[in-house]
N, C-alpha and C positions, 0 to 999 in steps of 0.2 A: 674344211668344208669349201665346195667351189663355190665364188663370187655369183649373187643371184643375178640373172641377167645374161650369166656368163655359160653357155651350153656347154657341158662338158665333155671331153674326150672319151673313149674306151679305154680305159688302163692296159687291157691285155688284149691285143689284134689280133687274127688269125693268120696263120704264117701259109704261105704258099712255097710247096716245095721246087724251088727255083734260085738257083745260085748260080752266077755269074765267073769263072775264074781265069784270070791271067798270071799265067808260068810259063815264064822261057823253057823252064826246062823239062822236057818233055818225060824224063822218066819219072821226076817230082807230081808230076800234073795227073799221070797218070795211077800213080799212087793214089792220091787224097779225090783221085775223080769216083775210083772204082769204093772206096772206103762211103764216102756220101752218097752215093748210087747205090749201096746195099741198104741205107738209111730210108730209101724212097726218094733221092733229092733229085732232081733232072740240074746235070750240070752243063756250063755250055762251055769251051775252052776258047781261050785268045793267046795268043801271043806275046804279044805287045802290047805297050797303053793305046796306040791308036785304034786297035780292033776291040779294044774294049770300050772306046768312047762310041763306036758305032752301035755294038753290041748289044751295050744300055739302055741307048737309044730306044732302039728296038722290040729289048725283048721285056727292058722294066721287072729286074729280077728282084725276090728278096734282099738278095745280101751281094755285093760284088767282093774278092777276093782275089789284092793284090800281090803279086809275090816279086818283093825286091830283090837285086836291080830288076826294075821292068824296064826293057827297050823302047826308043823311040820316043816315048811320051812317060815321064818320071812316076814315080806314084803320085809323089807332091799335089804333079801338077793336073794327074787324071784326078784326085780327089777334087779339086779344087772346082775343075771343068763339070764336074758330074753336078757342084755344090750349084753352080749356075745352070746348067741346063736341065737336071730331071735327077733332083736329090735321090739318094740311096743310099743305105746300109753302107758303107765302106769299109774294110777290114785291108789289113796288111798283115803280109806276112812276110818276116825279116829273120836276119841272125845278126848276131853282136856287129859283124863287117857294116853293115848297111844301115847301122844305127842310126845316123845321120837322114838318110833318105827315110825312115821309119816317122822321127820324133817332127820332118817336114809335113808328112804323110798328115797325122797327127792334128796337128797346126793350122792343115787344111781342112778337118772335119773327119779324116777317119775317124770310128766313132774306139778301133782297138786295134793292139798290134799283138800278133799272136806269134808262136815259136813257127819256123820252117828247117829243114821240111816239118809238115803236118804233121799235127796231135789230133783227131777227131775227138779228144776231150776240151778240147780249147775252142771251136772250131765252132760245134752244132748248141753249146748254150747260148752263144752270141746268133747263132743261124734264123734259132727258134725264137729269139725274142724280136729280131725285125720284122716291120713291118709286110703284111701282105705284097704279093705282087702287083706292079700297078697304083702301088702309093698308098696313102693310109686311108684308111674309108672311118667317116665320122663324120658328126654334122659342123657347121662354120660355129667358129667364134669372133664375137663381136666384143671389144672393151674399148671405149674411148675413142682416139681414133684410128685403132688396128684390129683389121678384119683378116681372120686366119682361117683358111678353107685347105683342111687336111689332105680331103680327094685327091684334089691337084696339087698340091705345095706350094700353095699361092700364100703371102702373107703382101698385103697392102696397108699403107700408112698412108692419110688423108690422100686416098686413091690412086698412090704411087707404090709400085711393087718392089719389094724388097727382093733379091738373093740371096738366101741363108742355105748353106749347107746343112745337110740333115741332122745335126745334130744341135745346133740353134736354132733350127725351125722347134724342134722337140723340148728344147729349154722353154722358149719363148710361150708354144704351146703349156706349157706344164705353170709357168706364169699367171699365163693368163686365167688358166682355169681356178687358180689361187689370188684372185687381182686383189688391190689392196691390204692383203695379209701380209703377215712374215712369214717367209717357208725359210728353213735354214738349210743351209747346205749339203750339212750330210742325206735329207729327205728326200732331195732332188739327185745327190748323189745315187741311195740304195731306188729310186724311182726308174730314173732312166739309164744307169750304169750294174744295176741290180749289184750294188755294192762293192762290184770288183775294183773299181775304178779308187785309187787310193790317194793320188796326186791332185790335191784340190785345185792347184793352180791350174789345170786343165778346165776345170769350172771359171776359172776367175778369168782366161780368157775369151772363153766363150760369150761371159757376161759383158767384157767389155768391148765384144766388137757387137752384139746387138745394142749396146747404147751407143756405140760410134753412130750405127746405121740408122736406127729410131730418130735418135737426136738428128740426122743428117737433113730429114726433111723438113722442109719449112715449114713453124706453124705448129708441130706437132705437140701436142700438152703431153703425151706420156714420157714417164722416167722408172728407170729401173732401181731404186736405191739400197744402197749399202745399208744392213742393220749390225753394225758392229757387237759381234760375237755371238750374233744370231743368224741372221743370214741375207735376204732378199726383198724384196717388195713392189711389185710394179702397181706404181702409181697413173690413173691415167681421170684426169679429172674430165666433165661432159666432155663432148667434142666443138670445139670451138666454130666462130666462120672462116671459109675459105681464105687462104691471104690472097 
């Protein structure tokens, strides 16, 4: 049950047909473009990671869709950029060669890496569970001293904003809405991985770079803690005074 006090999220968002894709390779792009264009999906095509950092920008799509090697600007490092400037959906798309850039990709907040060339079975369950276009719509949560406003992808700690790539903002959201409980892990897993997601330690470091960043500001009372063989707990006692 969510923590009273604590406004809760919508579980299921309405998806806007809107995807984002960069592929070098134009015969590849053109494939998986005309496949989700028969689905209803308005695709927009980039090149390179640069024209997809613009792109984002801009057009603030469902889902973006990286196809490794991307030029110019790494996957890595467009996840990583997007995680700071205007969170979204991240997906990669790799083959065994490119592993490497995938599992950075990853590491950076994609939220999945998917087979290339494209599967439209791999593709449009991850499409359909991202968030609407234009960011997630929902009312603010407030616990302790972190206030989390879905709209915008704002998350603030005693009035200092945090950067979380979308898929820590989604953890941290799913926390809070469970404040003071134990949520264990596989719950959080089949929540916001709808179960595919088989690799816990992808959870373990997700968790541990929102306690780097929590912890980071001064002052702040809340902690995320470990329920050994259970799972999670955000702790966040009142809010203290300013230091």
């Amino acid at each position: 049950m969510p923590q009273p006090g604590a406004r809760r999220l919508p579980s299921h968002l309405p998806t806007a047909p809107a995807l984002l894709l960069a592929e070098a390779d134009e015969a590849v792009a053109a494939d998986v473009a005309a496949g989700l264009t028969a689905e209803g999906i308005k695709v927009t095509e980039c090149r390179d990671g640069a024209e997809v950092l613009l792109r984002a920008g801009l057009d603030r799509p469902s889902m973006v869709l990286l196809g490794a090697p991307l030029p110019v600007v790494d996957a890595a490092a467009v996840t990583e950029l997007l995680g700071r400037l205007c969170p979204l959906t991240v997906v990669v798309g790799a083959g065994p060669q490119v592993a490497d850039e995938a599992v950075a990709a990853l590491n950076a907040g994609a939220v999945a890496v998917v087979a290339r060339p494209y599967r439209l079975a791999e593709i449009l369950p991850l499409f359909r569970r991202a968030p609407a276009s234009g960011g997630a719509p929902g009312e603010r949560l407030t616990v302790g001293d972190i206030e989390l406003d879905p709209a915008g992808m704002h998350v603030h700690v005693r009035g200092r904003l945090l950067h979380l790539p979308l898929r820590e903002f989604q953890v941290l959201s799913y926390l809070m809405q469970h404040a003071h409980q134990v949520v264990g892990r596989q719950q959080i897993l089949r929540e916001l991985w709808g179960g595919e997601l088989t690799d816990t330690n992808t959870l373990t470091v997700h968790i541990k770079r929102l306690r780097e960043k929590i912890g980071s500001v001064p002052g702040s009372r809340c902690t995320i803690d470990t329920i050994r063989g259970l799972g999670y707990r955000l702790e966040c006692p009142g809010r203290g005074p300013a230091p």
